[in-house]
C-alpha angles and dihedrals in degrees: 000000000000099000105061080047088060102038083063107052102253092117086142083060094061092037086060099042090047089042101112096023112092097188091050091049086059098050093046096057088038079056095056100041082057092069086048096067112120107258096015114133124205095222081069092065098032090062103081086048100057118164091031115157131234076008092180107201096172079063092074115060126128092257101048089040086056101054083042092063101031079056092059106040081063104052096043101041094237116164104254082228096083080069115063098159108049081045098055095047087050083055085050094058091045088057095061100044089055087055094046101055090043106050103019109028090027094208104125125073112244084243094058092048094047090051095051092045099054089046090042094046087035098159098317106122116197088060086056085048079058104046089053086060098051083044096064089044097050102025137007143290092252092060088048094059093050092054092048082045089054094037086045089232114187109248079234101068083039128098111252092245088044088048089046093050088053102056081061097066117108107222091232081058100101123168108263098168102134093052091044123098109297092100100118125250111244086244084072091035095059092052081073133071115277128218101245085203127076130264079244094063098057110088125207100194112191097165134057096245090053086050094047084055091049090048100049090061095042091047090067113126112237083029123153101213113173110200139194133154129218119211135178115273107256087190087200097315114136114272145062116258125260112227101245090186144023119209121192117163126191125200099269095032141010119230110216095198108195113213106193094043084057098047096059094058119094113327089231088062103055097081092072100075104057078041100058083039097057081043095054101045099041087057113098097187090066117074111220119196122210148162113220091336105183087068085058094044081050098053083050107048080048083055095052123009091210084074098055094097085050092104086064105051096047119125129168093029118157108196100190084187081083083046086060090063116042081042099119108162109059121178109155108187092250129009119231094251084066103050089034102238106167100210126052116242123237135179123017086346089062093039090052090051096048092049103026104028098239129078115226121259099253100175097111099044092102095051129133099261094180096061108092150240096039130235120248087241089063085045092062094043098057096047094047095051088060101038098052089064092066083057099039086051085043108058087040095054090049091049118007089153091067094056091047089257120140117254084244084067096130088043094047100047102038113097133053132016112267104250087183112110118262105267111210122248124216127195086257136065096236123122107263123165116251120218086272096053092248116124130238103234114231119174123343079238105055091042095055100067110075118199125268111279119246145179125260083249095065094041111087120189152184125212128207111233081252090062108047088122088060086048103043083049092046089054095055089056087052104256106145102240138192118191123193112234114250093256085055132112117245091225081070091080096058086052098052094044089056092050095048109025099246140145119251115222111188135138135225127006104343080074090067085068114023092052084062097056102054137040127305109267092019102104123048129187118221123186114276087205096067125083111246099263094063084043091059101051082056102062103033087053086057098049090042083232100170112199134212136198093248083059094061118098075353083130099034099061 
């Protein structure tokens, strides 16, 4: 009953009819993994319902049927592991990304990446079969024998460079990586802000005497706390995360309060902590210092659900998230290309850069929080990604004028958490369009102009393979449109657009890294919550494309 349903889009239809059913809920998503087996064709399954009606084939790719049933593990509260397909291509995903952010991008610490590929491959092997591929593209056959040496992959399910590599290894020869070189000299070191306090002074606190301590000193009133939280990556997979460690920092020490280690302590114990949390942030005579903090209150609420009215109850709450972007005058001491960073830094990082003259080492943010114990690199992150906040408040309160803030700045900024979307900052002053499609507003001048207006003739665009609804509207208005297919890579869209001179529209985080690789103002984020219709004003409205009625169905004839 449920698969004509399906086939033809009314997929709201079988949640509500499997909604109280658990067992059903369970066929249904076996069902789905199913077609997401690699190989499996859908005609196979259409045959044996022909003449059905709205049939909808562009419905059931790998990628659609994979938000479907993550969907739907998460609203059901099935196990993933009912899924096993689906599961292992989001794996799949997480592994190129991995190897993305490690040898292209070069943000992640060989110890980190190790770490996330041994928990993403885990003993699956054909993941593994996977990672050894990827290996030999982005590395060497000797590395990839090291890493089918580490996972004890049969020669058999090797390549027969990668075999033959193999029978070279010395037993004695064991995988190292993440010991080896890759700790960074104090030269490089010194091109990134500093913590001004002692190692002495940063407290890791792992048991609740230590905590009651911590929270006799932060519950000062008239008291400056900057907070920030650290979880484990989740990289797609269902569920919210589950804050691993606390950090408040106060203008002498910084408290590392960690969260697993506490909550295994007595049960009678572990209501203090929400406790001392809801405490903290209700009272307004205590200012609390924060970066896109609506994001944090969210990951705690999804912690313990006691704090989830927490939100609510915050006063004297500075989001310096709104700071980043009434910020105007920006004159970091020196710019990236100076110091060569290769990649541009963005958030809190670019914030701290523009006020302080340094970026943040960012290097350990997508570390694994929950191993323990933790390395004395994640120590000093997280320590450093509260404490820079003091500074940042600091300065700005000093001199609000010389960053283009008003002199009310304390006043303006204290109340609730910012809940807007985080709007990207650049090195000039000029309108760009942030990952939500809001602008960064640069002078009055400068925002009071808006561009030129032009035809959809003269308008040229790429359209990320989320986006191919936008695309498909934009080309019955006569906007000349290129969409990536769903197995491609969102990168292809900077590639073409440099080829071809044309805008990226895209949404999400694939904006963090295709707005760096064109030209300011060439790739534009639109809501991917909106229908396409609503897509399409927007950006419209932002081009200034003004559209005839010559222009519609010009390019569908």
């Amino acid at each position: 009953m449920c698969t004509p349903l399906l086939l033809q889009d009314k997929a709201n239809l079988v949640e509500d009819y499997v909604g109280e059913y658990p067992e059903l809920q369970s066929k249904l998503l076996q069902i789905l993994d199913t077609w997401c087996e690699p190989g499996f064709n859908i005609r196979d399954i259409t045959r044996q319902y022909q003449g059905l009606s709205r049939y909808k084939p562009e419905k059931f790719n790998c990628k659609m049927l994979s938000k479907l049933i993550f969907r739907l593990l998460d609203r059901f509260n099935v196990d993933p592991a009912l899924c096993p397909n689906v599961i292992n291509q989001r794996h799949l995903r997480t592994l190129n990304y991995l190897f993305y952010k490690r040898f292209v991008e070069k943000t992640m610490t060989q110890e980190n990446w190790t770490d996330h590929v041994q928990s993403t491959v885990g003993e699956n092997r054909w993941l593994q079969g996977h990672l050894i591929e990827l290996l030999i593209s982005y590395c060497d056959l000797n590395t990839a024998a090291r890493w089918a040496q580490r996972c004890n992959l049969p020669v058999e399910m090797l390549p027969y460079g990668v075999a033959d590599e193999l029978q070279k290894l010395q037993i004695q020869e064991r995988v190292e990586e993440a010991g080896k070189a890759e700790s960074y000299e104090e030269s490089k070191k010194e091109d990134y802000y500093q913590l001004p306090i002692p190692r002495a002074n940063i407290h890791l606190l792992q048991t609740w005497e230590e905590a009651l301590q911590c929270w006799e000193k932060v519950l000062q009133p008239g008291q400056v706390v900057g907070i920030d939280m650290e979880w484990r990556p989740s990289f797609g997979m269902v569920g919210k995360p589950r804050v691993s460690l606390l950090q408040l920092a106060l203008k002498d020490e910084v408290f590392l309060l960690d969260l697993p280690q506490l909550l295994e302590q007595a049960e009678t114990e572990k209501e203090k902590l929400p406790h001392f949390i809801q405490m903290l942030y209700s009272d307004a005579a205590i200012t609390k210092l924060g970066y896109g903090m609506s994001g944090d209150i969210n990951s705690l609420a999804a912690t313990w659900s006691a704090l989830k009215d927490v939100d609510k109850q915050a006063q004297g709450v500075v989001d310096l998230l709104k700071v980043d972007k009434q910020v105007d005058v920006l004159s970091p001491e020196q710019s990236c290309e100076d110091r060569g960073f290769k990649q541009p830094e963005k958030g809190l990082s670019l914030l701290v850069q523009h006020v302080l003259g340094k970026p943040l080492d960012k290097t350990e943010q997508l570390s694994n929080w929950e191993k323990r114990p933790l390395r004395e690199e994640q120590i000093l992150y997280a320590a450093s990604d509260a404490y820079c906040l003091l500074e940042i408040y600091e300065k700005l309160c000093k001199d609000p004028a010389r960053f283009g803030l008003s002199s009310d700045l304390t006043e303006s900024l204290v109340g609730k958490p910012s809940t807007k979307p985080r709007a990207k900052k650049q090195l000039n002053k000029q309108e760009v369009p942030s990952p939500s499609g809001q602008q960064c507003q640069g002078s009055a001048k400068e925002t009071s102009r808006p561009p030129a207006p032009i035809s959809p003739k003269e308008f040229s665009v790429v359209c990320d393979n989320m986006l191919q609804g936008l695309g498909r509207y934009l080309r019955c208005l006569g906007v000349d449109v290129r969409m990536l297919e769903n197995e491609d890579d969102h990168r292809k869209a900077a590639e073409i657009a440099r080829q071809e001179g044309r805008v990226i529209l895209t949404s999400g985080l694939p904006y963090q890294t295709l707005q760096s690789q064109v030209a300011e103002g060439r790739c534009f984020s639109v809501n991917c919550s909106e229908k396409a219709k609503e897509q399409a004003l927007q950006v419209l409205k932002h081009f200034n494309v003004q559209v005839s009625l010559a222009d519609i169905f010009s390019r569908c004839q």
